[in-house]
N, C-alpha and C positions, 0 to 999 in steps of 0.2 A: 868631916873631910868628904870630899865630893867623889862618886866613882867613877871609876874610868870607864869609859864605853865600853870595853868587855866586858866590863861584870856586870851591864845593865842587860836584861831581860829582851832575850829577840824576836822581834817586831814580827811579821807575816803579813805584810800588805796584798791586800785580794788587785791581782793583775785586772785591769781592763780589758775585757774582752766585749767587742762593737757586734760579735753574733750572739750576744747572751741572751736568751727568750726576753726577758725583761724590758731589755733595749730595745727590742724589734719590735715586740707587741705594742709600747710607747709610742714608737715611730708610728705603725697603724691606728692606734688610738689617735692619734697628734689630725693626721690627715684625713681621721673619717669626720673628727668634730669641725675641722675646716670647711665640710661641704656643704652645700647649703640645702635648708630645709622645704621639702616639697608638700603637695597632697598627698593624700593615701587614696587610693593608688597614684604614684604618680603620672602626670598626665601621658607623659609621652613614652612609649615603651623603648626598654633597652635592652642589649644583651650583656651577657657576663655572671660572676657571681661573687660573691662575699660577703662582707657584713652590714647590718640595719639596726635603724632603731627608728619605736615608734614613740611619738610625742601625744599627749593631752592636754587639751586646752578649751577644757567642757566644762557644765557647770555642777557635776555630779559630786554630792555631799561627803562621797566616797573618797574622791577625790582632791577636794577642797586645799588643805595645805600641800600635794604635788603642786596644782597651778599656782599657788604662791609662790614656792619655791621657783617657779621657772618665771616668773615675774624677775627676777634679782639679776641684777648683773652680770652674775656668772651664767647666763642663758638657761636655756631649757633643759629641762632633766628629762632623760627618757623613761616611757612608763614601761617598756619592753626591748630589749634588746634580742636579736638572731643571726642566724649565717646561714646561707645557702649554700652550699657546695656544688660544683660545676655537675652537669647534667654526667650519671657513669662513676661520681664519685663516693657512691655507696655499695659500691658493687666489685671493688677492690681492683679498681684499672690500678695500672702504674703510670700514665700519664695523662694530665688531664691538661685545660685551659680553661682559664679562669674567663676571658676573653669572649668565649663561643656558648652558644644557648642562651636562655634567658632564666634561669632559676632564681634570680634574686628580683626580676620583675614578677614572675610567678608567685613567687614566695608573699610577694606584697599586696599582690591581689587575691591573692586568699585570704591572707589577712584582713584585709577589705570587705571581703563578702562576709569571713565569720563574725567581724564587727555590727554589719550591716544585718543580721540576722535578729540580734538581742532586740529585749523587749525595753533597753534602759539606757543604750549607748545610740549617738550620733557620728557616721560616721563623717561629717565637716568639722567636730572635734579634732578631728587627728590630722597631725603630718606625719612625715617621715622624713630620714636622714639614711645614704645610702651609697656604699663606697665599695668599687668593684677591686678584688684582693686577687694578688697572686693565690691559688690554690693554697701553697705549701701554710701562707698567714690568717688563714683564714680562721680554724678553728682558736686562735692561738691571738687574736685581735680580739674574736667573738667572747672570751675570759677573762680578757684586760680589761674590758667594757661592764660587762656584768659583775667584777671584781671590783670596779670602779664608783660605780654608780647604784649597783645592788636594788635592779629596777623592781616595782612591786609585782608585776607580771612573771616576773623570772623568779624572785625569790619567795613571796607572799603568796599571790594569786594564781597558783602554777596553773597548768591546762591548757593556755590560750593554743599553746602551737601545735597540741595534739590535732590529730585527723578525725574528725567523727565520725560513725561507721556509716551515716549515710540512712540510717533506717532507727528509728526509736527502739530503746531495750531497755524494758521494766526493770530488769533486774540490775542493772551498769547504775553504778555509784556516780553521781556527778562529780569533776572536775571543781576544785575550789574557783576557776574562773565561771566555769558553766554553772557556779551555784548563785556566783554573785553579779552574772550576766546571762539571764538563761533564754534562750529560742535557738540557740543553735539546734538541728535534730539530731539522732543519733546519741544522745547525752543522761539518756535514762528520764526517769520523771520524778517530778518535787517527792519530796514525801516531807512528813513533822521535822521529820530529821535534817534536812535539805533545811528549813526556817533557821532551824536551831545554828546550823552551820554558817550559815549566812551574814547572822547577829556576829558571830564568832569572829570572820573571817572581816567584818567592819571594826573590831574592837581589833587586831592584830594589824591591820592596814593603820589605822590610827596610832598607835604604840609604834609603829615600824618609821612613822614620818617624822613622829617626833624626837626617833634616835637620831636620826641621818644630819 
């Protein structure tokens, strides 16, 4: 005999809510991959801030199945994902604009030059991808991307976005990127150990492609 709807077990449907992180972050993901891809740096300067991503499309052995992957279909895959936040916004204002200064042009030409530095990267390899955010979505797009895409820069090869202090120091451990891209200064010096790491750091970039 069949039960009657009281005695069946009650349901809890999750309400719709259009402000849930998920949603919004979506939304900023939706319209940063709509824009279209430049040089690195690109050409013409802008103002504003928010989120980027840098692309590969070099001939580096390291690299080899990423530019496959971005051969497909489903377009390019970022090899690095970042955010700039509005100039003041590390410094704990309470209002800012997304709008005003140029921190996500800056952001990209540094990236620019610390590419331009190594002794094994070109920087006519690289584009960019680059979408000026309201303040408040910015960190919060910049996790939906890297949650997304799970770039080898961000997750594997960390370092790249670090600042180098600018002067070489014996004793500073290199950066997993500064090990397997090295001329930047400031980033300490080779050692046996630095080789070893290296090898390492190729065998976990290869395992990491072939999960994805």
């Amino acid at each position: 005999m069949p039960r009657k709807s009281a005695d069946r077990p009650l349901e809890h449907p999750v309400p719709f809510n259009p402000l849930d992180k998920g949603s919004l972050g979506k939304s900023v993901a939706e319209a940063f991959l709509a824009t279209d891809l430049h040089p690195l740096p690109p050409e013409k300067r802008f103002s504003g801030a928010g989120v980027y991503a840098l692309y590969y499309f070099g001939k580096s052995s390291s690299y080899k199945l990423l530019v496959e992957r971005s051969a497909q279909p489903l377009g390019p895959v970022p090899i690095y994902v970042g955010k700039a936040v509005p100039t003041g916004g590390r410094k704990g204002d309470q209002v800012f604009d997304a709008s005003q200064g140029n921190s996500l042009f800056s952001r990209l030409r540094h990236h620019a030059n610390s590419i331009k530095q190594t002794t094994n990267l070109d920087i006519d390899d690289f584009q960019c991808r680059y979408l000026v955010v309201d303040d408040v979505w910015i960190p919060l797009g910049e996790s939906l991307l890297i949650r997304q895409f799970r770039p080898l820069w961000n997750v594997i090869v960390e370092g790249f976005g670090n600042n180098p202090t600018g002067g070489p120091r014996g004793s500073q451990k290199r950066s997993p990127w500064d090990t397997l891209h090295p001329g930047r200064s400031g980033v300490g010096q080779a050692t046996e150990e630095t080789i070893k790491r290296e090898q390492h750091l190729r065998e976990k970039i290869d395992k990491h492609l072939k999960q994805e």
